[in-house]
Every structure is written in structure tokens, then in C-alpha cells.
N, C-alpha and C positions, 0 to 999 in steps of 0.2 A: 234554738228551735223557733224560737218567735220571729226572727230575723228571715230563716229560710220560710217560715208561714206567709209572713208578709212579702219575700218577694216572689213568690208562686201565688198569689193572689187569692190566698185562704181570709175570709171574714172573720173566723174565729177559730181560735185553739181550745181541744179537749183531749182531759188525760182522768186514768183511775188511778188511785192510792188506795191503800188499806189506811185503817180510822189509826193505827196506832204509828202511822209514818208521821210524824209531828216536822219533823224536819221539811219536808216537801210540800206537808199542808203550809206550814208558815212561810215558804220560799213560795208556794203559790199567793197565799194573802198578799205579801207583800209586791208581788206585781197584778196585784186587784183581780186576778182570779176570784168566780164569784165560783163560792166554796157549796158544798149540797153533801149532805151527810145522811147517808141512807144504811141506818141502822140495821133494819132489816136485811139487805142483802149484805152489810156489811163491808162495803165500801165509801169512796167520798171523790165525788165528779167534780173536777174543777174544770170550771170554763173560761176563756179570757177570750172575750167580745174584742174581735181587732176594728171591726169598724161600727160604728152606729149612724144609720140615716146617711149612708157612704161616706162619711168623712171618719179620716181614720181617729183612731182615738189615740190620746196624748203619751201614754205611756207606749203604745206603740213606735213614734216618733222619738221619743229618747233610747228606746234599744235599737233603732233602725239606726241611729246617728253613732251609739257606741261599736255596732258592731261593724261601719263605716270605717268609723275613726282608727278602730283595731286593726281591721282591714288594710288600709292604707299603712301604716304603722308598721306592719306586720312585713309587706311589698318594701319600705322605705331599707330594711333589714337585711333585704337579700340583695 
């Protein structure tokens, strides 16, 4: 999903979870999704900023290269 964000020329990606999806929250931390925990309504906003000050940011650049590389790999197969 990052991948297709980034080549249709999206800034940032947004998605909701419920508080008790631990799996999804942690697969968003770990691609620096800035996490927001809103007890009250009882959900959790992850956002992941793809660019800041128009330059893209770096974790963006390593999934755009993996899913290249996949890409390519994938084509070399058929």
C-alpha cells in the first residue's frame, strides 16, 4: 500500500485500527507510523508522513526500492 501511495503521488498514508489490534499497531510502529490513541472513540489513527518539506522520507525510499526489486524479480520469473 505504501508503494502504490507513493507512485500515485499521495503525501501521506492514513488507516484506523481498534486499540486491541496489537499486531497492526506494532507493523505500523515499525514503519514509523505516528501512532494516536483515541480512547474515547475508541480507535487508534495511524499516519505515515511520505514526504516532509517535499522530499520524500527515507523509509519511503527503502519500500519503494523493495517493492522495485520484487517487481522486477517477479517479471525475471515469467
Amino acid at each position: 500500500m505504501i508503494a502504490y501511495a507513493l507512485a500515485h503521488g499521495m503525501h501521506r498514508l492514513m488507516g484506523i485500527t481498534m486499540p486491541n489490534n496489537r499486531g497492526m499497531i506494532t507493523l505500523a510502529q515499525r514503519l514509523d507510523f505516528d501512532i494516536d490513541v483515541q480512547i474515547k472513540d475508541g480507535i487508534v489513527n495511524l499516519i505515515l508522513p511520505l514526504y516532509t518539506n517535499g522530499r520524500q522520507l527515507a523509509v519511503c525510499n527503502v519500500i519503494r526500492i523493495q517493492h522495485l526489486t520484487s517487481k522486477h524479480t517477479h517479471n525475471l520469473g515469467n
